[in-house]
N, C-alpha and C positions, 0 to 999 in steps of 0.2 A: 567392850570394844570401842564405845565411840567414846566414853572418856579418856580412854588410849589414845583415839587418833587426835582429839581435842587439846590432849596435853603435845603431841609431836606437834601439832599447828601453831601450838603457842610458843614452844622450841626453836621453830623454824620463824617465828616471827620475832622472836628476840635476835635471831641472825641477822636476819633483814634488818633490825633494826641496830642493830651495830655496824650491819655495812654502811647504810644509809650514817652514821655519825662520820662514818670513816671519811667517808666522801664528802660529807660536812665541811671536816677540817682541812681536807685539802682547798675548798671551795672558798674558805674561809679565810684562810691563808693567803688566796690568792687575792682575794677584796682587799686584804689588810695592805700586800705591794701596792695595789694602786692605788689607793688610799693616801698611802704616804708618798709617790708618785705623783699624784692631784696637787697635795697640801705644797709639796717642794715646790714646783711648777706656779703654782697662784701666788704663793710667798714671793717670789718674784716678780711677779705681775707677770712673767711672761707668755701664759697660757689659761683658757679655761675647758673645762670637762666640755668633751663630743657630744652632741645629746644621746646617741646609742650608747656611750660610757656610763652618763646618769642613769637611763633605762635601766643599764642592767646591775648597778647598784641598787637601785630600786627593787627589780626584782629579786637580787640576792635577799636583800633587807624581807622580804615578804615572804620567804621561801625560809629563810632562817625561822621565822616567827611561826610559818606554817611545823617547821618541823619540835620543835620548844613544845606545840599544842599536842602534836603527834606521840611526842615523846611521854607525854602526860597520860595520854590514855591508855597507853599502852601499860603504863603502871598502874592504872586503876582499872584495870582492863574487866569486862564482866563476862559469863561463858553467852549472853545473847549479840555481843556485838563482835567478837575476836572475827569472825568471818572475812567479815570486810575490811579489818584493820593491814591485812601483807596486802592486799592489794595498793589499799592508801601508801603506802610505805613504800612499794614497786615504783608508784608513781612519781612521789616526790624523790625519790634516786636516779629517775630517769632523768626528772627536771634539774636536779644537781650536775648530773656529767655534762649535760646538755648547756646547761651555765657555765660551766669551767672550759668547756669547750669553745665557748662563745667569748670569752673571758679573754681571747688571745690577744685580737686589737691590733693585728698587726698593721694596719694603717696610723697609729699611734692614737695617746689617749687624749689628746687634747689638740685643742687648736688657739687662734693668737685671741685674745683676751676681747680684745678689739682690733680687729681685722685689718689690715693695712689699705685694705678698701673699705674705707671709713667717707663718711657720709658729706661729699662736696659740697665746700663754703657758697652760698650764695656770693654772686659779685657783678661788680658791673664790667663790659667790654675794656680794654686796655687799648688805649690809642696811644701812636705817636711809635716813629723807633726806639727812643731814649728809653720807652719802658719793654719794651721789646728785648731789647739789649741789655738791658739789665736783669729781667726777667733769668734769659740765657745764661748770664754770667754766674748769678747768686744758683740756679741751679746745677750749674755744671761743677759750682766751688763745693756746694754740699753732695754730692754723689761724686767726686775726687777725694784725693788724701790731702788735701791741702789745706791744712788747715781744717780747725771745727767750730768754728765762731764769723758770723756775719753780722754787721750791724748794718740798718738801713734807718737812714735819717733825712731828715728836711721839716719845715714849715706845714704846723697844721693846715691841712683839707689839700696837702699839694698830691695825695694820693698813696700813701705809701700801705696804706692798710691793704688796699686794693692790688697792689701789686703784692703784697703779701699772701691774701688767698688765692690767685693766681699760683702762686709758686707751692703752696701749699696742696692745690686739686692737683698740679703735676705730678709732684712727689709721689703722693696715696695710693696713685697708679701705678708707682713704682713695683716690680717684684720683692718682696721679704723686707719694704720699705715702711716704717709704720710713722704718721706726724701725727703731734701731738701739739693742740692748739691752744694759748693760754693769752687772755685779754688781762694784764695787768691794772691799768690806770692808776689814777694818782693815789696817794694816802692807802697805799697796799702795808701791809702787814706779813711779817715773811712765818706767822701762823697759817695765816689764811691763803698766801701764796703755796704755802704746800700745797695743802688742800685741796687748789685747783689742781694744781698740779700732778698730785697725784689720781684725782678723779679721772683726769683724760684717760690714764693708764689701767683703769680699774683695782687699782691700790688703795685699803682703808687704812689712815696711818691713826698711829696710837693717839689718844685723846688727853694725853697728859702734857706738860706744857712745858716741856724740857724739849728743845726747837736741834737740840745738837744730835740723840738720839732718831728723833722724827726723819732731819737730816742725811742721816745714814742709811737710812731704810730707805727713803725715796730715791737716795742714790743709789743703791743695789739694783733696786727696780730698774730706772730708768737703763743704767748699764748694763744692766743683764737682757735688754735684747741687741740683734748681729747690727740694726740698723733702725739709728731712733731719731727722727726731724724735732727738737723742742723749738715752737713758736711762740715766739713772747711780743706779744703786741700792746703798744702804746706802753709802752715802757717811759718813765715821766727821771728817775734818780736812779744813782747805782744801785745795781741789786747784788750784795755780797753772796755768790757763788755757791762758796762752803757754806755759809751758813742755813742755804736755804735747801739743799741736796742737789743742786744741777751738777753733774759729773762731767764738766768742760774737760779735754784730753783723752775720755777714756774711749775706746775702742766703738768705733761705729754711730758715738756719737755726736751730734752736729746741732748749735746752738743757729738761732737766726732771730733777731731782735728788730723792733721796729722803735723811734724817737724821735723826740723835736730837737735831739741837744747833740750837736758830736761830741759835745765833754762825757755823754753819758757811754758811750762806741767806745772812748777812749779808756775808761775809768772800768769797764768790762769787759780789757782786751782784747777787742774783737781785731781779729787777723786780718779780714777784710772791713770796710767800709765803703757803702755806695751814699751817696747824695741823690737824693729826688730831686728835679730842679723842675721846676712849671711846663705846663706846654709851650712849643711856639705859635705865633700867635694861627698859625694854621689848621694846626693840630686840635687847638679851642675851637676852631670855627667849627671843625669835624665834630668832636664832642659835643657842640651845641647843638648843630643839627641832628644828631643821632639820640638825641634826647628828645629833641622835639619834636619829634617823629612825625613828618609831614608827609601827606598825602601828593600836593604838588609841590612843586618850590615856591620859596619867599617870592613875593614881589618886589623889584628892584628898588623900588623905594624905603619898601620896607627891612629890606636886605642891608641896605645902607647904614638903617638905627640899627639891626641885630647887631653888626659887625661893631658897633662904638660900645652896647653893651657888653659884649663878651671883651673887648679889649678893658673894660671896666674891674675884668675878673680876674685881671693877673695871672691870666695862664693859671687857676689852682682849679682842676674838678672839680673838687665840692662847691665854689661860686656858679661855677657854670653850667653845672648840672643843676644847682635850684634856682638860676637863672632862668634855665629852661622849662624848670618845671611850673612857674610863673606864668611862662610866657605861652604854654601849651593852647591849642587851642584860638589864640588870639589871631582877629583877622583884620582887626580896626588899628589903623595907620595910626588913630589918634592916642589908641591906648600904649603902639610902640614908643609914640614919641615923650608921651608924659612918665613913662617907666624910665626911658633916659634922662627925660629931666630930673627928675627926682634923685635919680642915682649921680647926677651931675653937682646940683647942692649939695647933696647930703656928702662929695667926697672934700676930705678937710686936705690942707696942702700939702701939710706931709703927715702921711701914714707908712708904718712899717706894711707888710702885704697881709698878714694876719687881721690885720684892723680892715680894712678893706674888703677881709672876705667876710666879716663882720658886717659893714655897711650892705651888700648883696643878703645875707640871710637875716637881717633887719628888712630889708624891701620886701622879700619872701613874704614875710610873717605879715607884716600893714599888706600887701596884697589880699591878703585871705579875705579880709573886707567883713568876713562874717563873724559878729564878736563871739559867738559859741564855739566854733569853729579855731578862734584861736584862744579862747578858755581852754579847750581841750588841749591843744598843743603846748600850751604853758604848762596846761597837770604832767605833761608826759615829764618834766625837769626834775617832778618831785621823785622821781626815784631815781639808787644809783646809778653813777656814772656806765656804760656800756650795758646796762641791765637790758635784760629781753622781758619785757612787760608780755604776760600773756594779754589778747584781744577783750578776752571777757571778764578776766581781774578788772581794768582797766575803764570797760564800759560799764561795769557796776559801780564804782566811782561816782563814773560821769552820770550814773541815775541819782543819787546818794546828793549829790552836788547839786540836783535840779538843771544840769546843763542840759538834759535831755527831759524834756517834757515825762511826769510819770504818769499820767492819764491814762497815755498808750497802753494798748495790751503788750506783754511780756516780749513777743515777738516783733513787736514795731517797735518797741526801743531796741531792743537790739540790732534790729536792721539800720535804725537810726545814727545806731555808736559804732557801725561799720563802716557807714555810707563814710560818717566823716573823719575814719581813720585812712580806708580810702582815697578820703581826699589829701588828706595831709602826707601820705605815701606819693599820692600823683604829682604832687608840685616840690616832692624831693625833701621834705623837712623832715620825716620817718620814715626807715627802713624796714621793710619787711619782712617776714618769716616763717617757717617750721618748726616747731620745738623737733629733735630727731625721732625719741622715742614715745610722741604722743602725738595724734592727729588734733595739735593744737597750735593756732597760728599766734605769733606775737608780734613787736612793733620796737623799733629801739631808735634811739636818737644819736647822732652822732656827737661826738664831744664838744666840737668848737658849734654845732647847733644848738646842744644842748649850755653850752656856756655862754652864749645867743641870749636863750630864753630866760637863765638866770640871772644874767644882766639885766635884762628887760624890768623884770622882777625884783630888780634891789629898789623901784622905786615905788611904783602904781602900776597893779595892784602889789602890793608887800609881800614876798616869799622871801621864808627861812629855810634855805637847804643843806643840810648837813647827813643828806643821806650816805652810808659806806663810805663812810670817812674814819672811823678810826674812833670815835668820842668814847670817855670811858666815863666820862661825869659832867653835867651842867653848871658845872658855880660860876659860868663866868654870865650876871645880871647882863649883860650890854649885850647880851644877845636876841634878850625878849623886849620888844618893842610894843607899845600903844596902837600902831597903825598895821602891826603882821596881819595878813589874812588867813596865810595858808603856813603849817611849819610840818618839814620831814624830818626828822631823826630815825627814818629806819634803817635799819641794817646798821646798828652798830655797838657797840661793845660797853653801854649802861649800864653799871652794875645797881644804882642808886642813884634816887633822887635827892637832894640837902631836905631835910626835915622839916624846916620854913620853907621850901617853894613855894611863891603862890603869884607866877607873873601875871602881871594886869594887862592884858590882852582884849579888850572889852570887843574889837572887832575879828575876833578869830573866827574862821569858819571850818578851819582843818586842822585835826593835829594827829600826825600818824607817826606812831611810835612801836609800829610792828616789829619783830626781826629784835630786839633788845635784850640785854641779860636783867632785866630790873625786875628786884625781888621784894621791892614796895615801893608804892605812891599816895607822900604826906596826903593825907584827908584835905588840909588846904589847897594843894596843887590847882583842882580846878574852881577855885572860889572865885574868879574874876576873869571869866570864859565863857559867860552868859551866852554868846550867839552860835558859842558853838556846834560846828552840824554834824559832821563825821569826825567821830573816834574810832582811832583802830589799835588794839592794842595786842594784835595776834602774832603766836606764836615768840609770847612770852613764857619761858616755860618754866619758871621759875614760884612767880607770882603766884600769892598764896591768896588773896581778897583783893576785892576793890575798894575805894574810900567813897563813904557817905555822900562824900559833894557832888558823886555823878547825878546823886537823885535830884539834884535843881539844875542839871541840866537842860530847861526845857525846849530848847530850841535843836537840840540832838535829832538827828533822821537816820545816825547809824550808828549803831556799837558794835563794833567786830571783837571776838575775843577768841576766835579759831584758835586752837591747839593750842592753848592755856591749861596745858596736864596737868598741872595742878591749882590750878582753879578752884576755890570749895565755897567762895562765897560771893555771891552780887547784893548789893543793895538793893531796895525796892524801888522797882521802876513805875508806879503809879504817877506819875508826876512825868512822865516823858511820853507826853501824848504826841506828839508830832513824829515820832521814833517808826517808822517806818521799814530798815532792816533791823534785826538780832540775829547776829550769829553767835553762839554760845558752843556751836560743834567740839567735840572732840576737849572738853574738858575735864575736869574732877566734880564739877557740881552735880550734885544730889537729889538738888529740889528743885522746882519748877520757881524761877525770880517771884518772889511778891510781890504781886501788881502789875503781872504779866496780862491779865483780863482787862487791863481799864487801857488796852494799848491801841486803839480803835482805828486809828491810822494803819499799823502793820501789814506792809505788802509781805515782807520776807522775814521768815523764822524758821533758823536751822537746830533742829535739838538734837540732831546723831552724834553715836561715839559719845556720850555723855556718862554719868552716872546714877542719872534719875531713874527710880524705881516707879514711879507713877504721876500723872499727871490725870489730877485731881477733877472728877466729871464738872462741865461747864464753861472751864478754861479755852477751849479752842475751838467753841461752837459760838463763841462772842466774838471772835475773831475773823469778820464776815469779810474783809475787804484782801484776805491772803491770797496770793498768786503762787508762793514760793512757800512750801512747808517741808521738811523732809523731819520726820519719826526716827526712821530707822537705827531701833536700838536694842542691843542684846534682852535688855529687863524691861524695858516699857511695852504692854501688846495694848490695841484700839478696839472698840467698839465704833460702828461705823455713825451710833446715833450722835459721838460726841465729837464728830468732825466737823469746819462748819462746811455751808451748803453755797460755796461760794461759787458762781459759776466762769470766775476769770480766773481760776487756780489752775495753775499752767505747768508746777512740778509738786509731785507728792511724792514722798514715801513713808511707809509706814509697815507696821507687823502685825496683822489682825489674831483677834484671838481666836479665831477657829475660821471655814471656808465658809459657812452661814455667815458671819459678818462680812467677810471678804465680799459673796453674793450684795450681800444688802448693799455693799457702797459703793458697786462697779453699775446695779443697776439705777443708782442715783444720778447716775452722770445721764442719762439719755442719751441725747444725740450731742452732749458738749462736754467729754472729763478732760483732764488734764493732757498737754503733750508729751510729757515726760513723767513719767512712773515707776516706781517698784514697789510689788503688793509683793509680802508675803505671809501663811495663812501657816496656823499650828504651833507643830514643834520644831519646824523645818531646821537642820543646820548652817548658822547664820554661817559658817565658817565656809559654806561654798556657793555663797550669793557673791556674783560679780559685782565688783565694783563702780565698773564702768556699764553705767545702765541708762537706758533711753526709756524702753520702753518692756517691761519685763516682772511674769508673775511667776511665784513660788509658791505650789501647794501640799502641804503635806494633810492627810490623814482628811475623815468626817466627809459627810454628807453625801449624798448619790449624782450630784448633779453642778457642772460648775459654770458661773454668768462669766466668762472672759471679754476682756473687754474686743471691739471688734480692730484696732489699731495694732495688738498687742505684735512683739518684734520675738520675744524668749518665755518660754513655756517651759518648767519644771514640775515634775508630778511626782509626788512619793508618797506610798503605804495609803492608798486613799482604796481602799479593799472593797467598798460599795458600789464604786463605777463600774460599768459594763460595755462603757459608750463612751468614747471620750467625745468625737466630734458630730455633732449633729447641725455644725453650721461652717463654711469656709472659714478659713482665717488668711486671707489674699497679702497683710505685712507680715505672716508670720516667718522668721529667717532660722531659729532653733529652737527646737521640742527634744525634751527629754524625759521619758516614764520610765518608773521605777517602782516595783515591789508593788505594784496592784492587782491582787491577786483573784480580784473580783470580775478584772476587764475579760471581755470573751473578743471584743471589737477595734480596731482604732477609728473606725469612719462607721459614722452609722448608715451611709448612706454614699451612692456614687454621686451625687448631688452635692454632697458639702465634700467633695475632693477636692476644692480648690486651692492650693498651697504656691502660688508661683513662685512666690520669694524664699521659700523655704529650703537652707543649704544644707542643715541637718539635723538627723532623726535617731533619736538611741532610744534603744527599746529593751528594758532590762530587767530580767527577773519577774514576768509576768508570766505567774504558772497557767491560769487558763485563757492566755490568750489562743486561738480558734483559728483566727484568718483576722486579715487587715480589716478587711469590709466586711460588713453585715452583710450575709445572701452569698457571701465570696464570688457569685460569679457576673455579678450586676455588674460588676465593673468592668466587663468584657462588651457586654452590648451597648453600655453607652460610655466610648475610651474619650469622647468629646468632653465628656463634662470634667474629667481629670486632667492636673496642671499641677505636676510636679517641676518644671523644667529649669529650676536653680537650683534642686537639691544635688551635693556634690560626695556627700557624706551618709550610707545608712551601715547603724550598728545594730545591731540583734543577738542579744545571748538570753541564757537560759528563759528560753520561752517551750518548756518541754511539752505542750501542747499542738503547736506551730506543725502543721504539715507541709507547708508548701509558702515562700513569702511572698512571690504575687503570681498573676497571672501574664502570661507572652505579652497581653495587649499593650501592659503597660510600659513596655521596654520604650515604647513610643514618647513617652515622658519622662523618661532617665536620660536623655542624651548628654547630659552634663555630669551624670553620676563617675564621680572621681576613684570612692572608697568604697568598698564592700567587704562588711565584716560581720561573719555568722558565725554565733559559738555557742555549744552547751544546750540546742533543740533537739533533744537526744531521739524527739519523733521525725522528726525534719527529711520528707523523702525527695523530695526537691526543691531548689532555689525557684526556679521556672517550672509551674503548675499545668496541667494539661487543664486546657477547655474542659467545658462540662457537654457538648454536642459535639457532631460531626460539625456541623455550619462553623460555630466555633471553633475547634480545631483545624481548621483548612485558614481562617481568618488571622488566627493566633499562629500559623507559619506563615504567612505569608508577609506579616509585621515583623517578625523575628528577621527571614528574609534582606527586609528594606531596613529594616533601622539597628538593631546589635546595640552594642554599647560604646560608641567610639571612646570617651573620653576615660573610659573605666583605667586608673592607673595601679589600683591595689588593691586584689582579693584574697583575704582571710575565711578558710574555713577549716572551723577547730571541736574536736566533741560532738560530730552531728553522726550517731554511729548508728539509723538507719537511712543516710542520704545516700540513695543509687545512682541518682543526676542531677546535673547542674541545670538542665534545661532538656526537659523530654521530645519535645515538639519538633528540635532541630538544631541546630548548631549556631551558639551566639558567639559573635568576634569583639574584638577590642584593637584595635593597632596600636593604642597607646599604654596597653600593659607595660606595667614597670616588676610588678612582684606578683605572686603568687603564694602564701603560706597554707598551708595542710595539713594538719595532724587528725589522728585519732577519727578518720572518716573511711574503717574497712571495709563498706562496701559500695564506693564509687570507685569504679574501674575504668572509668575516661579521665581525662586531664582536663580539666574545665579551661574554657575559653582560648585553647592552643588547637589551631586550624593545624590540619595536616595535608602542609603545600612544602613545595622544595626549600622555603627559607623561610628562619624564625622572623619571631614579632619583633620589628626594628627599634621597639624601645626597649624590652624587657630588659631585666638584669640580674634577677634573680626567681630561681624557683626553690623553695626552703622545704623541703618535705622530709618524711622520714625513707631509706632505702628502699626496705623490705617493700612499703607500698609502691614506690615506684617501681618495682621490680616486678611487681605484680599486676599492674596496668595494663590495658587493652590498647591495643593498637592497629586501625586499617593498613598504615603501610609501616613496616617496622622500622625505618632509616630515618623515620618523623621520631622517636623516640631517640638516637643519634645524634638526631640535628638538636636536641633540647638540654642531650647530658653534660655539655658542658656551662650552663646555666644552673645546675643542681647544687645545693648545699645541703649535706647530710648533716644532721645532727652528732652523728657519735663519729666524726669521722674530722 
């Protein structure tokens, strides 16, 4: 009889298991439409996936794999486990209709690629009507049918950029309006002008070099949305139209260009045309003063020189505003009157107004007075034209260069190379910024300043700048000089060097050749470049070796070779004892350089992303003066004795071979390690180590006990089965922890005493079968709620912790007031969120906190799998007013609706409550019209 009912079970589980396919393919099916729905949409540029549309691709994708495994077993099915397999199988069909259900999307699947509320240009105030009214006009001509072409021209610095971003933050604001911003400059290339081109729009265009094709495609994009603003700034020559994909005529959209040439307006049919014409001389006086931003007003006397300087400026903003920025601060009549003198000599009889405003940003500059100071503002020339220099590219340079004393510890030079970027921002000679998508600030120069500095530079000191210009080869001799100091070739399009190179440059101190397609450099090249200090030769990706003659470079302090992917071979650096940085990051090499130990100087050595399998015991225990070391690499792991013991070393990363090293080298720092760190220990996978790290350890696997540093910001823990205890000491900067698979922990606090977490946003607690209770004693943390300090945690997750009876105590509500997210799934013991007291004393203490404090900020609580939780909180009734969701599943026997008070009106944020029917159907209720007032916030699954 019971292999009778054993064989109907397995009968009935091959049913199931064909329904479950059935539903499969509906499911599957339907992924496939939006699939190809996504694809059409992005091929256009004109949308990207919703993140709830990714989500549930995603889970489709997991749900698919889940049932592939399901299907497996069920054919090798054995008579000890069939039991539990229709169950498995119930489940995953639930979660199938429950996906297809969810699948609907009727708010659509995408949204716009880059949002029409795109991220406002930095600009300066607009004065005067003329730009007022211009303003008005160019906007009202692009948001009418008239025409789809503006052209906007005049005399460099007379302001036309600026009234450009103006018109461009108007627009963005627009509804279903999307601008697209593109800074051309001179020596463009109509490859590279796609490019940009299509970047703004989130278009990758083909990489092949057929410009008519590419063309095409960037024009589909561009006209394939209702309403598209293209801004072409600093446009210098005709740009042929067709040939580069702008779709001028086609439907919604609208060209608007900025130039110094009306032949250029005219020669790119633009419909309109505006002239920028200077301030009058009133309107400069406004603009002066509102630069100079004064506390009281000028003194009349001194009023008297301001007004002959600014008349010096020809009405153009850019003079006047780095007039002002000169002038800032000054309160000596005598230093007004010799800035006029000066500017009174230096003007020649007849100047066009361009030259003019040349002569004011030449005073600028001899103003600085401080020669480091404007060493630095001269490096800013060597990169392209409109280029956003990030702050700290920039200031490593300026260490590299000695312009910044390198004695300093790591952190006082760089306050140093800010102070005086700073400066050069304040007196108007660099502009300032945000990168959008990195809290990373940069610095750019404007063109006719930057054409300023390079003037400056064709005589003493000597700069050769041919950066993002177009070069595709060096043969022309009469470009290397005897007296060069500094030379840029980067960014531009070198395929080769001539095989005899070998310029005699005897006073060269820089030669940056980054950004380039060169797939070799003659062994001669650097044979007569003796003082050479910085070389950079990164993100050559081509390059297969270096040549021999780097190795007599002895006066080198940098070699950059970043993202040199194929990179396999450096000469021996023994001989480059002054060599100070090595960056070798992110290349093809194998081996550790020979003669990397004799480099005794070396502040900075970056080995990540390489392909070195080992560095050889001895090598970086000689290396006692490092500040700057980063390991971090898939095949290389450390021992902690072979670091050196340097105690100015200010970033580390590296990959220990087990949490016993790890220990040994965290407790070597004392009271002085690094400020910027990532340890990580084991087998951990590298593939989920953030990139962006300050301060941050990874532990996987070994040992009972771990030294954390006391600084530490990110905490990961996984499979380390011997702990019991993670914290027996605060961690006051800790901002995210996450444990994982410790199936050894019974604790997370070993005590109420090391509760101190302020900074701490969030907490994931995952897969720790005998986890117990948070705290050791579980109820210590009731008598003393003082010594806990949660109150920036915004985020706690907790799943499969089948152990877990209760996650904290009422007291501690007291310290959640900022708790954003609450998500508990899979503590299949789990009989409450909120734990009763262990006394009467206590429980009268633990209502009366519940009472006063609740959880106002709680916007979204998940609880999923907890099948014997009876309540959310026994003690009394905890509120939220900023609920947003609610999720619930598979929790039959809590018969309250957590955190929904039962008063005449719902929670004025809420908006969703996701549960299954049947349970809400089933729910307790004191007044029954409070279940009324909530069902129209309900989303059923199967419905």
């Amino acid at each position: 009889m019971e292999i009778v009912e054993r064989v109907m079970n397995l009968e009935s589980l091959k049913e199931k298991m064909n329904r479950l396919k059935r539903k499969m393919e509906v499911l599957e099916s339907r992924e496939c439409d939006i699939t190809e729905e996504l694809e059409f949409a992005e091929s256009l540029s004109l949308k990207k996936p919703k993140k709830v549309v990714q989500t549930w691709l995603k889970h489709v994708g997991s749900l698919k794999n889940e049932v592939q495994q399901m299907d497996q077993q069920v054919q090798d099915r054995r008579w000890n486990t069939y039991l539990s397999l229709p169950k498995d199988v119930d489940r995953l069909a639930n979660e199938a209709t429950e996906l297809f259900q969810n699948g609907n999307f009727a708010g659509g699947l995408t949204q716009e690629a880059y949002g029409s509320r795109g991220v406002s240009l930095l600009t300066r105030n607009l004065v005067g009507g003329a730009f007022e009214k211009n303003k008005h006009h160019i906007c009202r001509w692009l948001q009418s049918d008239e025409g789809s072409s503006v052209g906007v021209y005049g005399m460099g610095g007379v302001g036309k950029t600026t009234l450009l971003t103006h018109i461009h933050n108007q627009l963005q604001n627009l509804p279903n309006t999307f601008v697209s911003w593109v800074t051309v400059s001179q020596n463009f290339s109509i490859f590279e002008l796609q490019n940009r081109i299509a970047k703004t729009v989130g278009l990758s265009l083909a990489k092949d070099d057929d410009e008519r094709k590419r063309a095409a495609e960037l024009a589909r994009a561009l006209s394939g949305r209702k309403k598209l603003v293209l801004v072409l700034d600093d446009v210098w020559e005709y740009i042929p139209a067709d040939k580069v994909g702008i779709p001028i005529g086609a439907n919604g959209f609208k060209l608007i260009l900025s130039t110094r040439s009306s032949k250029v307006c005219e020669r790119m049919n633009c419909q309109r045309t505006i002239k920028v014409q200077p301030l009058s001389p009133e309107e400069a006086w406004e603009l002066f003063l509102e630069t100079l931003v004064l506390e009281t007003s000028l003194r009349p006397q001194i009023e008297v020189i301001a007004r002959s300087l600014v008349r010096n400026c020809d009405g153009l903003p850019l003079g006047i505003v780095t007039m002002a920025g000169c002038m800032k601060g000054v309160d000596d009549i005598c230093e007004w009157r010799n800035a006029l003198e000066r500017m009174e000599e230096s003007k020649a009889a007849q100047e066009d107004m361009e030259t003019q405003v040349f002569r004011v940003l030449r005073y600028s500059y001899d103003n600085l007075k401080d020669t480091t100071i404007q060493q630095c503002f001269l490096y800013c020339s060597l990169f392209p034209e409109d280029w956003k220099i990030g702050r700290d590219e920039l200031i490593e340079y300026f260490i590299d260069e000695r312009l910044i004393d390198g004695r300093k510890s790591t952190q006082a030079k760089f306050d140093t190379g800010h102070t005086i970027l700073n400066k050069l921002e304040n007196v108007c000679l660099l502009e300032g910024g945000k990168f959008p998508r990195a809290n990373r600030r940069y610095v750019k120069m404007h063109d006719l300043i930057r054409d300023m500095a390079i003037e400056h530079t064709s005589l003493s000191p000597r700069f050769l700048v041919k950066a993002g210009v177009g070069l595709v080869d060096l043969t022309e001799d009469a470009m290397w000089s005897e007296d060069l100091v500094r030379v840029s070739l980067m960014h531009n399009s070198l395929f080769s060097l001539p095989s005899n190179a070998s310029p005699r440059c005897p006073r060269l101190l820089t030669l940056l050749l980054n950004n380039c397609w060169i797939e070799r450099i003659p062994d001669c090249f650097f044979m007569h470049m003796n003082k050479l200090t910085v070389l950079d030769l990164s993100d050559i990706e081509d390059i297969k070796s270096l040549p021999s003659s780097i190795s007599n470079l002895r006066s080198l302090t940098a070699l950059l070779l970043v993202r040199c992917y194929n990179l396999k071979y450096v000469p021996s650096l023994e001989n480059l004892t002054a060599l100070r940085r090595l960056d070798i990051s992110h290349t093809g090499i194998t081996k550790v350089p020979q003669g990397i130990e004799m480099l005794v100087n070396l502040r900075y050595l970056d080995l990540e992303g390489t392909s070195i399998k080992k560095i050889p015991h001895g090598i970086l225990s000689k290396l006692c003066h490092l500040e700057y070391l980063k390991l971090f690499n898939k095949r290389v792991k450390v021992r902690a004795e072979e670091l050196p013991r340097s105690r100015k070393l200010d970033t580390f990363t590296g990959h220990f071979y087990d949490t016993v090293e790890l220990n040994t080298y965290v407790s070597s720092w004392e009271d002085r390690g690094p400020n910027s760190y990532l340890l990580v220990s084991g087998d951990y996978d590298l593939s989920d180590v953030y990139d962006d790290f300050e301060r941050n350890v990874y532990l996987e696997g070994g040992g009972n006990s771990f030294v954390l540093p006391k600084d530490i910001k990110l905490l990961e823990i996984q499979d380390c089965d011997e702990v019991t205890c993670l914290f027996d000491a605060s961690l006051e900067n800790l901002e995210l922890c996450e444990i994982l698979r410790c199936n050894g922990m019974t604790h997370l606090f070993c005590s109420s005493s090391c509760c101190r977490f302020p900074l701490l946003q969030k907490l994931v607690l995952d897969d720790l079968l005998n986890l117990n209770d948070l705290m050791e004693g579980g109820t210590s943390i009731t008598s003393t709620p003082s010594n806990c300090n949660f109150r920036s945690l915004k985020e706690f997750r907790v799943s499969e912790c089948p152990n877990l009876k209760r996650l904290f105590m009422p007291s501690l509500l007291s310290h959640l007031q900022n708790l954003e997210t609450l998500w508990v799934r899979d503590c299949y013991q789990m009989e409450e969120i909120i734990g009763e007291a262990s006394n009467e004393d206590d429980d009268q203490e633990a209502t009366r906190i519940i009472v006063l404090n609740n959880l106002p900020k709680l916007k979204h609580l998940t609880l999923v799998g907890l099948l014997e939780l009876k309540n959310f909180c026994s003690t009394g009734i905890v509120r939220s007013n900023s609920l947003e969701e609610i999720y619930v599943r598979e929790c039959p026997k809590l018969r309250r609706m957590p955190l929904l008070c039962e008063e005449p009106n719902p929670l004025p944020s809420l908006k969703k409550i996701d549960v299954e029917k049947e349970w809400w159907e089933s729910l307790q209720w004191d007044h029954p019209q409070t279940k009324d007032l909530y069902q129209p916030y309900c989303q059923f699954p199967w419905e």
